[in-house]
N, C-alpha and C positions, 0 to 999 in steps of 0.2 A: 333362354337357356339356363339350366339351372347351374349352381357353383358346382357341384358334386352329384353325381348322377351313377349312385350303384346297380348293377343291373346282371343278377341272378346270380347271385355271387354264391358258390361253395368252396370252403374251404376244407380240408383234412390235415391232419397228420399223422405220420410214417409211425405205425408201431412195428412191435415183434409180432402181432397177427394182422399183419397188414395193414391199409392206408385206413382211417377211422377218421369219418365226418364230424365236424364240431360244427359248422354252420353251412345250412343247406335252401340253396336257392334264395337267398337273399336278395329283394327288392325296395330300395327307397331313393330318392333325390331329395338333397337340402338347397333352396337359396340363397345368397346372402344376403348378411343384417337375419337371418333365424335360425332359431334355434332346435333339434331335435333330440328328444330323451329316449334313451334305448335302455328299457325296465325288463328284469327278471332276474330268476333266483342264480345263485350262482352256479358254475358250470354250464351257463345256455348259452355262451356262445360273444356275449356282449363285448369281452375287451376283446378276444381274440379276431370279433370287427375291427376295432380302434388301430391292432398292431395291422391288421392287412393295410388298412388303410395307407399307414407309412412304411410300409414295408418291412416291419420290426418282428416279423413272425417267427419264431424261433428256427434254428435250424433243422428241426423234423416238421416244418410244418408250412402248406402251399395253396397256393389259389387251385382249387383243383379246375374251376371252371368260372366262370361272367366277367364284367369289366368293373375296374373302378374308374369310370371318369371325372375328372378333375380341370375345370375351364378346358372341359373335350379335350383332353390331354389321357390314356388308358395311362394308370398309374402300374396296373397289372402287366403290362409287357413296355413299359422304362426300363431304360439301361440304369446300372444300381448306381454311376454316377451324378446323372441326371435328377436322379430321387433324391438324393443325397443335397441336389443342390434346392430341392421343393423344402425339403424338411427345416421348422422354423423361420422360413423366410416366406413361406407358402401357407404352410400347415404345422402346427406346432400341438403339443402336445400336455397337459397336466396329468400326470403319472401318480398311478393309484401307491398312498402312501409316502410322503412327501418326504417320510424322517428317513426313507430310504434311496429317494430320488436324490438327495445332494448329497456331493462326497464329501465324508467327513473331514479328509486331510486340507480339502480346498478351501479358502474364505469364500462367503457365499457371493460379495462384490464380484468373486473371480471367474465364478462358476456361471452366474448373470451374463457375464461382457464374455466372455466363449462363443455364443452364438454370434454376439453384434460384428466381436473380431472376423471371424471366418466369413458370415454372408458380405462385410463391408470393409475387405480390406486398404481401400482408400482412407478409412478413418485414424487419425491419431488417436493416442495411450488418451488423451488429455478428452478429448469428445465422447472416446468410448466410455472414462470413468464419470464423465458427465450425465451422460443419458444413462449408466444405473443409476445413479443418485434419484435423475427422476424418476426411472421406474421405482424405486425403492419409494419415495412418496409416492408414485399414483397407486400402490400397496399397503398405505401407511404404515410404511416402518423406515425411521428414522435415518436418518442419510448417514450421520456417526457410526451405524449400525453396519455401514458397507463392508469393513473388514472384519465383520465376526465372524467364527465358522461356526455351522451349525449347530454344535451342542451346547451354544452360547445362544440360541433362538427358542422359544416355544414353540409348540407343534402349531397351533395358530398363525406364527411367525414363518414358521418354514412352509408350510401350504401358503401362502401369501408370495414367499419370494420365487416356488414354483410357479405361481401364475403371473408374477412380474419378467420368469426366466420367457415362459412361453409369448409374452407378449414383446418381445427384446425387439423382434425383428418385423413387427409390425404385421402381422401373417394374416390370410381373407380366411381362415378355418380353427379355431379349438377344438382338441380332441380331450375332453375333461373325463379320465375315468376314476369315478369313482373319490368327487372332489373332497367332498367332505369327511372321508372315513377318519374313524379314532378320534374326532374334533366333539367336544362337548359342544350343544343345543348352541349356548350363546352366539358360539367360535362362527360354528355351523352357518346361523344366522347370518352374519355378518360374511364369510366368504359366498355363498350364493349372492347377498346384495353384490358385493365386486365383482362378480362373472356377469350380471345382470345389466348393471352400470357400462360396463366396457363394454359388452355385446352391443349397446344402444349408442353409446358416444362413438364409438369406433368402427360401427357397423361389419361387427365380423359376425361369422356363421359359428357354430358353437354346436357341437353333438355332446351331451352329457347323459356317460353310462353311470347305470347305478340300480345296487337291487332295490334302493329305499324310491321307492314310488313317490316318498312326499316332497321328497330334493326335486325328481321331475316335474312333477306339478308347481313347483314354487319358480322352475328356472326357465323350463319349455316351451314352447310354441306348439309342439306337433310332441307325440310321442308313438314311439313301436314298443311294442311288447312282442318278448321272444320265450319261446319253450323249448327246451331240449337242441337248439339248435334253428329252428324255424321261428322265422317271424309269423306269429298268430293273429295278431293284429294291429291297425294303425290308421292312426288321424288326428284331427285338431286335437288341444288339449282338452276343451270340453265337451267335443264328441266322449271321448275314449274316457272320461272320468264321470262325466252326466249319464251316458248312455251306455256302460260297456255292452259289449256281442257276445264275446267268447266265455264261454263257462273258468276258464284258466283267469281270465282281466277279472271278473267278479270276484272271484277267490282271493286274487291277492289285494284288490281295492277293498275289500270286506277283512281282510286280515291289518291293515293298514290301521292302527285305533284315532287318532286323529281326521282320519279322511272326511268322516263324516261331517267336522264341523266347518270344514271347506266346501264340499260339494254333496247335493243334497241327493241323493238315490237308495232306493231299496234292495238288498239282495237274500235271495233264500236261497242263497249257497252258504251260508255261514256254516252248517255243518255239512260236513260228507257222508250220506249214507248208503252211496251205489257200492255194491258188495260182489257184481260180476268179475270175474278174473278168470281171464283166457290170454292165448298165447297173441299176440300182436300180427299182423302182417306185416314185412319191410316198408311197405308206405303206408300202412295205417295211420292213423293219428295217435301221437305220439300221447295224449293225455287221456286217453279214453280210459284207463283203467280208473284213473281218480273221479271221471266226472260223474255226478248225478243223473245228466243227461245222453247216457252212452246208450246205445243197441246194440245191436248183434253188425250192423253196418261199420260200424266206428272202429272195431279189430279189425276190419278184412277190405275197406275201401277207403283210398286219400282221401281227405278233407281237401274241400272247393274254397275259392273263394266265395263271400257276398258281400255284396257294393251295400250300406248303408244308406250313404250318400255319398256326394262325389269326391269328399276326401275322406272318408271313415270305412274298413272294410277289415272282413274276418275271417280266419280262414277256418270252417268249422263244414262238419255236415249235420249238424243240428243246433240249428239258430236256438240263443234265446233271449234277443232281442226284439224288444215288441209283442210277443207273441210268434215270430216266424219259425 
């Protein structure tokens, strides 16, 4: 049984013209000890997974329909104190933006031992400011460093003591959105090794959204790619970067300049020159105006799935994968 098991997940939220899907029909399960990247441009839907997950959806916004199961636990119909008691102790989170994620007025020591306080209140002042200290080493940054606040830390530093905050409570799940952002190459480097390391000593499951495709390749096991809301495609990581399916995966693996010197494949999507433009159908395929590979099918009938292989799959109505 897998640790996390999503299954057809839509969600929307409440405008002034009604209810408006952000993510639709959503399918995947992660196990523990792996890892899954959920790549695409922004606006498709990626963290607004992350907040479902924990229940952090903003107040205009709802499951409209599927489950999220969690060790077969529906996290989607929990009573909100139950969730409340999953979060950080269960499933913890690194929050896109880190120089925003801690509060400025709090020391960051403080802000750390919050979670350990609340999930374990049996602990002493004395155990709790123990185990930040460690966490603050297993993040390398300085144990002295426990009482600084924030604007006393580098953005390197504060992305670090965010993923020392999420790791407090010892959780079977990371929700990493968007780990790396604003962090220069070096920085970069070096916080993907930390998520990498821990995922392996500590055998947690780890989903890491992000538009940069090459943090997914570096951190991943498995990856999904989403469009506009739909997941388009997904499987190992060197299915979905060796081989992509979908005309959207080419595009952005060919827009990637780096990619190439990681993974060796050809694309003749590198320019766009399909020039049809008509009005969409409600389930049409939502990328059909940009693809090279569109017909007169691709406005007016959903895209299918196709099985690759047994963990690789696309959901397109014109394969061009192999020649299919």
């Amino acid at each position: 049984m897998p640790l996390l098991d999503v299954q057809n997940l839509t969600i929307a939220y409440h405008t002034r013209i009604g209810p408006v899907v952000a993510v639709n029909n959503v399918c995947f399960s992660l196990e523990k000890g792996r890892s899954l990247g959920i790549v695409g441009e922004s606006g498709c839907g990626k963290t607004t997974i992350g907040m479902a997950l924990l229940g952090l959806l903003p107040e205009n916004g709802f499951v409209q329909n599927g489950r999220i199961l969690f060790e077969n636990k529906d996290l989607v119909a929990l009573p909100a104190k139950a969730l409340r008691a999953l979060r950080w102790k269960k499933i913890s989170m690194i929050f896109q933006a880190a120089m925003n994620a801690l509060n400025p007025v709090h020391r960051v020591g403080d802000q750390i031992a919050e979670a350990i306080r609340l999930h374990n209140p049996e602990f002493s002042a004395a155990r709790i400011r123990t185990e930040v200290k460690e966490l603050l080493d297993l993040v390398d940054i300085p144990q002295k460093r426990v009482d600084d606040y924030p604007h006393q830390y580098s953005g390197g530093m504060k992305q670090r003591a965010v993923i020392a905050m999420a790791l407090s409570c010892k959780p079977d799940l990371i929700i990493a959105d968007e780990p790396t952002t604003a962090l220069d190459v070096i920085v970069q480097a070096q916080i993907l090794e930390k998520i990498k390391a821990f995922q392996r000593s500590l055998n947690i499951a780890a989903i890491v959204i992000s538009h940069d495709i090459g943090v997914v390749a570096e951190v991943c096991h498995d990856i999904m790619v989403m469009y506009k809301g739909h997941m388009i495609e997904c499987g190992k990581r060197e299915e979905v970067f060796e081989s992509p399916a979908h005309p959207y995966t080419i595009e952005l693996l060919s827009s990637h300049l780096a990619i190439d010197s990681v993974f060796d494949f050809d694309s003749d999507m590198a320019e766009n020159t399909h020039s049809v433009k008509r009005p969409l159908m409600p389930r049409a395929c939502g990328y059909a105006e940009k693809c090279s590979h569109a017909d007169g099918t691709c406005f007016t009938d959903p895209p299918v799935w196709h099985h690759i292989s047994s963990t690789h799959r696309a959901l397109c109505l014109k394969m061009t994968h192999n020649g299919q």
